[in-house]
Each structure stands twice: as C-alpha cells, then as structure tokens.
Backbone as JSON Lines, residues from 0, in Angstrom:
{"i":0,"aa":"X","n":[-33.31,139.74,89.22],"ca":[-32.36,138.85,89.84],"c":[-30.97,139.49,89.93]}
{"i":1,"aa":"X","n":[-30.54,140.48,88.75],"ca":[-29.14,140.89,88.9],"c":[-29.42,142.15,90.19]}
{"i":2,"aa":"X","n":[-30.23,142.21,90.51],"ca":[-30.41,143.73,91.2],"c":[-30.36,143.41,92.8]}
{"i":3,"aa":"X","n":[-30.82,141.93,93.0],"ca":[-30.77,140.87,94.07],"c":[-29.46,140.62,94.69]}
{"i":4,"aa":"X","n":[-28.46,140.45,93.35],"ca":[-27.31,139.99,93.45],"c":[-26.2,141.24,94.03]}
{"i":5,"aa":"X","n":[-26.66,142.3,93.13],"ca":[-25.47,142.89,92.93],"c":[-26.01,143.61,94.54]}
{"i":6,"aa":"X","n":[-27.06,144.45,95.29],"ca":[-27.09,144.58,96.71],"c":[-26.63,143.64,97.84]}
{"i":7,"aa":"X","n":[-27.06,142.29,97.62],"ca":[-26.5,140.98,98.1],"c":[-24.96,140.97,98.59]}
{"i":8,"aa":"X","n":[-24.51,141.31,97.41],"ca":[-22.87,141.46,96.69],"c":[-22.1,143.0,97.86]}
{"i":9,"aa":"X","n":[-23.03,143.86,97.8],"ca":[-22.79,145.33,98.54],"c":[-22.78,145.01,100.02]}
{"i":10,"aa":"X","n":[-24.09,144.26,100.68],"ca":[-24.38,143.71,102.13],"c":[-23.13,143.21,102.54]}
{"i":11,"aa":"X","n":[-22.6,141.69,101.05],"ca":[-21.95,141.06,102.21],"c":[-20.43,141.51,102.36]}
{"i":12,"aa":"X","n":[-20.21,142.57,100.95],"ca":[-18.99,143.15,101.16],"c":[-19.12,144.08,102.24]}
{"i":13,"aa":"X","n":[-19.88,145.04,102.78],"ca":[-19.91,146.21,104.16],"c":[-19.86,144.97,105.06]}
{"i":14,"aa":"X","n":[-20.3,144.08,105.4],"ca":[-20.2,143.06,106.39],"c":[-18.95,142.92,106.52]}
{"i":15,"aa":"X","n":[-18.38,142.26,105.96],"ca":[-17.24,141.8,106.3],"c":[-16.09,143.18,106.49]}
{"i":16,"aa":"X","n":[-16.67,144.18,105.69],"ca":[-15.5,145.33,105.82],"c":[-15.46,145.51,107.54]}
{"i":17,"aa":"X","n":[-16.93,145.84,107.96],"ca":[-17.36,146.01,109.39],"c":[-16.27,144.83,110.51]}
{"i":18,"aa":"X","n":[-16.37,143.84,109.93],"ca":[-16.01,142.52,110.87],"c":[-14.55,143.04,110.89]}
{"i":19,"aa":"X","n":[-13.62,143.32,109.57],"ca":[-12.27,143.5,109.37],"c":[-12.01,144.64,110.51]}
{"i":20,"aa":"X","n":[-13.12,145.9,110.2],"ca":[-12.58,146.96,110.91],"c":[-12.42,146.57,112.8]}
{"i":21,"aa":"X","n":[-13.35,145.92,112.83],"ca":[-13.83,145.72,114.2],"c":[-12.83,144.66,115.1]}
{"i":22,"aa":"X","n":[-12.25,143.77,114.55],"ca":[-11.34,142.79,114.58],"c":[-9.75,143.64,114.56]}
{"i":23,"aa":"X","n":[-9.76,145.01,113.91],"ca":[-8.62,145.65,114.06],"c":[-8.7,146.31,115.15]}
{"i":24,"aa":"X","n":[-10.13,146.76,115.59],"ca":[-9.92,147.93,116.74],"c":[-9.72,147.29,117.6]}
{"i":25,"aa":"X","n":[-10.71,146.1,117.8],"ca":[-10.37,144.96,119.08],"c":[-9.35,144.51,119.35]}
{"i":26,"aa":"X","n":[-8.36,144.19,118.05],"ca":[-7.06,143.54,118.62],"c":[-6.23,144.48,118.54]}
{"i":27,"aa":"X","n":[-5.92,144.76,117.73],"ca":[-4.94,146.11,118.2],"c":[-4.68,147.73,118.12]}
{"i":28,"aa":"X","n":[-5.95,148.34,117.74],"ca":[-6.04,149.82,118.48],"c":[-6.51,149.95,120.39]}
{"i":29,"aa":"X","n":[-7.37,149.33,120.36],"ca":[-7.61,149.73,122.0],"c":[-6.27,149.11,122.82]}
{"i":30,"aa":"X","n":[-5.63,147.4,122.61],"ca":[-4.39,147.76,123.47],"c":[-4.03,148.53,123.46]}
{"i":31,"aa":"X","n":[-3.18,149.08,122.29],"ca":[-2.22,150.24,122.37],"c":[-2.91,151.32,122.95]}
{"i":32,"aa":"X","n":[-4.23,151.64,123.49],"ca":[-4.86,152.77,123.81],"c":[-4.89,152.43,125.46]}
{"i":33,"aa":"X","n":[-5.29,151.31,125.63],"ca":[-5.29,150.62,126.87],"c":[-3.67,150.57,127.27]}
{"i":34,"aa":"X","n":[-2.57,150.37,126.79],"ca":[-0.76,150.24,127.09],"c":[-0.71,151.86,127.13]}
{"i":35,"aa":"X","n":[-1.34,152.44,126.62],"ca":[-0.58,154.11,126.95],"c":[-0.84,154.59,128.06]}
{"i":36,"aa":"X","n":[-2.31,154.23,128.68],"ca":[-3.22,154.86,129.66],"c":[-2.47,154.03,131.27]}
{"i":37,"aa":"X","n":[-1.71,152.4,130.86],"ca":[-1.38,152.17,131.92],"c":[0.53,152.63,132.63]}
{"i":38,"aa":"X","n":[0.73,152.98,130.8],"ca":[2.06,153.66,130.89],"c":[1.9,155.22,131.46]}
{"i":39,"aa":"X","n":[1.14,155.67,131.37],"ca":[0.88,157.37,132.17],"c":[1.01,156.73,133.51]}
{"i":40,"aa":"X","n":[0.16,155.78,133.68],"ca":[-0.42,155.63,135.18],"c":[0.99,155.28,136.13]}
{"i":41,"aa":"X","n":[1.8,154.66,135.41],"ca":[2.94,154.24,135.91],"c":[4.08,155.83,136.09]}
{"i":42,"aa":"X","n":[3.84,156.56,134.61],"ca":[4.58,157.33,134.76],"c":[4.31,158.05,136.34]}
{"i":43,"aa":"X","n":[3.16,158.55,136.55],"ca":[2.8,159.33,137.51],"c":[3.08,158.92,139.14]}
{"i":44,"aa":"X","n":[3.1,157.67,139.23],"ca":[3.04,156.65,140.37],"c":[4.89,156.98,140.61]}
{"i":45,"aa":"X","n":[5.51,157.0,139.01],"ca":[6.95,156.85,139.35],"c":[7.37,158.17,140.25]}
{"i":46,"aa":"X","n":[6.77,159.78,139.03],"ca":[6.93,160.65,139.72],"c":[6.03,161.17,141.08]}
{"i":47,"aa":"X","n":[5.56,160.58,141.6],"ca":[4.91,160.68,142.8],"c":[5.66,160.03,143.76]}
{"i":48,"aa":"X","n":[6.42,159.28,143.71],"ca":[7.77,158.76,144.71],"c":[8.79,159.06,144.56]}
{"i":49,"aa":"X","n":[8.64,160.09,143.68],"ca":[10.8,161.05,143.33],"c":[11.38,160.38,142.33]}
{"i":50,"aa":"X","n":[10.68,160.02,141.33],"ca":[11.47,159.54,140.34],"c":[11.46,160.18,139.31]}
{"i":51,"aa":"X","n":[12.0,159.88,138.28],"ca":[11.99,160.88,137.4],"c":[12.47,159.59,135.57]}
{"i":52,"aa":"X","n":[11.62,159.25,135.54],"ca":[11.41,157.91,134.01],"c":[12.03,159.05,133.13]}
{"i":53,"aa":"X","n":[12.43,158.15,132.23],"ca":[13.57,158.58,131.38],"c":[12.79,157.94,129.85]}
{"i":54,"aa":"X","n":[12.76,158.95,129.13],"ca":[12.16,158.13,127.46],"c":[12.2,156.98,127.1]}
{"i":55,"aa":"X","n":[13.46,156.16,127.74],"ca":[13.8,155.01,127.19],"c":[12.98,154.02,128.45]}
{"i":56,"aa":"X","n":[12.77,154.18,129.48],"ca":[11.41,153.54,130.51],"c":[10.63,153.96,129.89]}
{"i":57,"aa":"X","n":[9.92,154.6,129.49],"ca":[8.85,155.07,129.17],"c":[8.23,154.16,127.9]}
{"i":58,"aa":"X","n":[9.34,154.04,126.9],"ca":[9.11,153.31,125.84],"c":[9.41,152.1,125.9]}
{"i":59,"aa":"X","n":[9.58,151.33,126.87],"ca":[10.01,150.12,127.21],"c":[8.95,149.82,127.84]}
{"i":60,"aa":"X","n":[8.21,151.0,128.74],"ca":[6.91,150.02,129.48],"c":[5.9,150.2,128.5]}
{"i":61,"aa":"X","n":[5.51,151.27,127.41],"ca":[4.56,151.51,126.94],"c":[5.19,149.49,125.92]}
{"i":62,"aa":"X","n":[5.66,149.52,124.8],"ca":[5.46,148.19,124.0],"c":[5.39,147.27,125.23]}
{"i":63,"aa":"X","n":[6.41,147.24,126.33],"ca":[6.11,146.01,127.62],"c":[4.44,145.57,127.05]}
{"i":64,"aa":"X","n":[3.3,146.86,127.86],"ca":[2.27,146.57,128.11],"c":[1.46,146.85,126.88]}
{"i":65,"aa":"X","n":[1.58,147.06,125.49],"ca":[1.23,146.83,124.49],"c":[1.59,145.25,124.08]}
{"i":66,"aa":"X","n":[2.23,144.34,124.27],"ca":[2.56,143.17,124.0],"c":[1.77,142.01,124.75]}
{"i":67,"aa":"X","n":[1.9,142.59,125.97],"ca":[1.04,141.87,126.96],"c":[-0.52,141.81,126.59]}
{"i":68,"aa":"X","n":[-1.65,143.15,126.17],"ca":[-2.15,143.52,125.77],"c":[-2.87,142.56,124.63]}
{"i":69,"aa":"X","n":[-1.67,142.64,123.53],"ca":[-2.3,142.67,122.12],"c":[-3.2,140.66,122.5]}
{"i":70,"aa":"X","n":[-4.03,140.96,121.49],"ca":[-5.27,140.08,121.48],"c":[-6.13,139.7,122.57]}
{"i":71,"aa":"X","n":[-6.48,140.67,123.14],"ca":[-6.88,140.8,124.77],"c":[-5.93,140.4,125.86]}
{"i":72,"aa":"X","n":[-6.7,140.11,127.23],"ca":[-5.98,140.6,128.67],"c":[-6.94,139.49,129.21]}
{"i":73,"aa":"X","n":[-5.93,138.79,130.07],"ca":[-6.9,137.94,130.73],"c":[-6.89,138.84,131.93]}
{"i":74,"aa":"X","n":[-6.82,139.64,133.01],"ca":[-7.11,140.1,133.81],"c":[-7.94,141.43,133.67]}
{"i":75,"aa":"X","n":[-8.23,141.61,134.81],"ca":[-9.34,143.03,134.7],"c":[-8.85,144.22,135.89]}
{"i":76,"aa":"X","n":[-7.53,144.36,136.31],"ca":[-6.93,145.15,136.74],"c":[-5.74,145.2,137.64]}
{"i":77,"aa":"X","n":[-5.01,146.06,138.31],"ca":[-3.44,146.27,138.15],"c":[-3.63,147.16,139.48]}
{"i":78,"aa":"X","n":[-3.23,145.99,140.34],"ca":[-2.97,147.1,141.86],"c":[-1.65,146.98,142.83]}
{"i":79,"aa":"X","n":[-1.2,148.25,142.62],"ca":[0.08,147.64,143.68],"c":[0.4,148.58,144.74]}
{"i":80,"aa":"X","n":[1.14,149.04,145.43],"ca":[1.25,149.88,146.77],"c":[1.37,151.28,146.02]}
{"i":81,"aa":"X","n":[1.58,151.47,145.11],"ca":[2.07,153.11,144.32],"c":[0.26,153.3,143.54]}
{"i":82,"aa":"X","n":[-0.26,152.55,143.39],"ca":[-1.57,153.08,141.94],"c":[-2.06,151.64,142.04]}
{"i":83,"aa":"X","n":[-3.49,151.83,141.37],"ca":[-4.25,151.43,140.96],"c":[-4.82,151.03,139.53]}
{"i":84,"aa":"X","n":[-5.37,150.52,138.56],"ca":[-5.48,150.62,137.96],"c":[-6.74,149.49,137.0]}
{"i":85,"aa":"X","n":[-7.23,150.35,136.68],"ca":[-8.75,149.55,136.57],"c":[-9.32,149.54,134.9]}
{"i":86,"aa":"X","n":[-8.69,150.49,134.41],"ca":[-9.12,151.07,132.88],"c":[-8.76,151.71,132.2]}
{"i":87,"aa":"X","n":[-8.99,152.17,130.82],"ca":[-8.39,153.65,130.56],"c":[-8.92,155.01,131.18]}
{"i":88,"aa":"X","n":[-8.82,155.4,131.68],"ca":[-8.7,156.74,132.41],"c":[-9.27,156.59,133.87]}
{"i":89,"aa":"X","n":[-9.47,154.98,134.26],"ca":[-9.95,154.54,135.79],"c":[-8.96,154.35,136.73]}
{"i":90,"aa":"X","n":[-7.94,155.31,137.03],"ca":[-6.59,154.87,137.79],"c":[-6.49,155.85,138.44]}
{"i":91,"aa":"X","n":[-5.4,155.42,140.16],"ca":[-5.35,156.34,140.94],"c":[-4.41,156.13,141.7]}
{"i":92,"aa":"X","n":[-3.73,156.77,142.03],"ca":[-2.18,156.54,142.27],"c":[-2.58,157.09,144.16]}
{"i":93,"aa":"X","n":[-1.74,156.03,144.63],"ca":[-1.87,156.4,146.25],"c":[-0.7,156.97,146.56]}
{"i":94,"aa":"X","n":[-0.78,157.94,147.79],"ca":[0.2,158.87,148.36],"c":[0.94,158.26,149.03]}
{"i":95,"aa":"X","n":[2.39,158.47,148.81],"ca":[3.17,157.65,150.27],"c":[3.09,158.34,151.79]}
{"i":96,"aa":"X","n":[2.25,157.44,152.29],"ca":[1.98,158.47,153.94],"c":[3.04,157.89,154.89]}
{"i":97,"aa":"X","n":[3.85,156.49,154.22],"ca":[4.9,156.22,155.59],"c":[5.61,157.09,156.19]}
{"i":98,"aa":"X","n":[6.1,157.8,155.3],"ca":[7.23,159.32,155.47],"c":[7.28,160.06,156.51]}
C-alpha cells in the first residue's frame, strides 16, 4: 500500500508539474515568441518603405504586441497594405508598386 501511495504521490506530482509547465508556455512564452515574429514583420514592412525604426519603436511595438498577445489572441491574422501576417515565421511583406 505505501508503494501505491508513494508512485501515486510521483504521477500526480509530474502531472501537475506538466500542467504548470504547459500553462506557462501557453500563456506566456509563445506570445512573446509570437510579439517578436510580428515585431520583425513590422520592422521589415517599415524598412521596405524608407524607414528606418529606431530601438525605442522597436521596443514599444515588440511589449505593444506582447500585451495584446498575453493569454491568447482572439484573431488569427494581421493584414494591411505593407505585410501580411499569419504566424510565426508565416509573413510577407508586399512591394510598393504605386511608385
């Protein structure tokens, strides 16, 4: 019976360690992984129209879209006349052809 207990005891502690870890990656490692990938995407979109983002944009959009982010996203993607944006590493920035 103690041998019952004390594996019992091991199960439901890895369980819950699992749930803790998983509940961290979900809520807040992949935003922040998901806010960096849409902060590149922006960076690139900026310098692809002559701009030139400055550290302090940069770090203003990356927490922006880490905030927005944290505990999921009700939408499933980000399109505007400069880029696209669908995922982490699913983005694509359109050319300005008015010119």
């Amino acid at each position: 019976m103690t041998w019952y207990l004390i594996t019992s005891g091991i199960v439901l502690n890895a369980m819950i360690a699992l749930a803790a870890l998983l509940v961290i990656w979900v809520w807040f490692i992949w935003p922040l992984v998901e806010a960096i990938s849409i902060t590149r995407c922006f960076i690139r979109a900026s310098k692809s129209c002559g701009g030139k983002p400055t550290l302090r944009e940069m770090n203003r959009t990356l927490v922006k879209w880490y905030l927005d982010l944290l505990f999921g996203r009700s939408w499933t993607r980000i399109s505007t006349r400069q880029f696209e944006w669908e995922g982490v590493g699913k983005w694509r920035i359109y050319r300005n052809h008015d010119e």
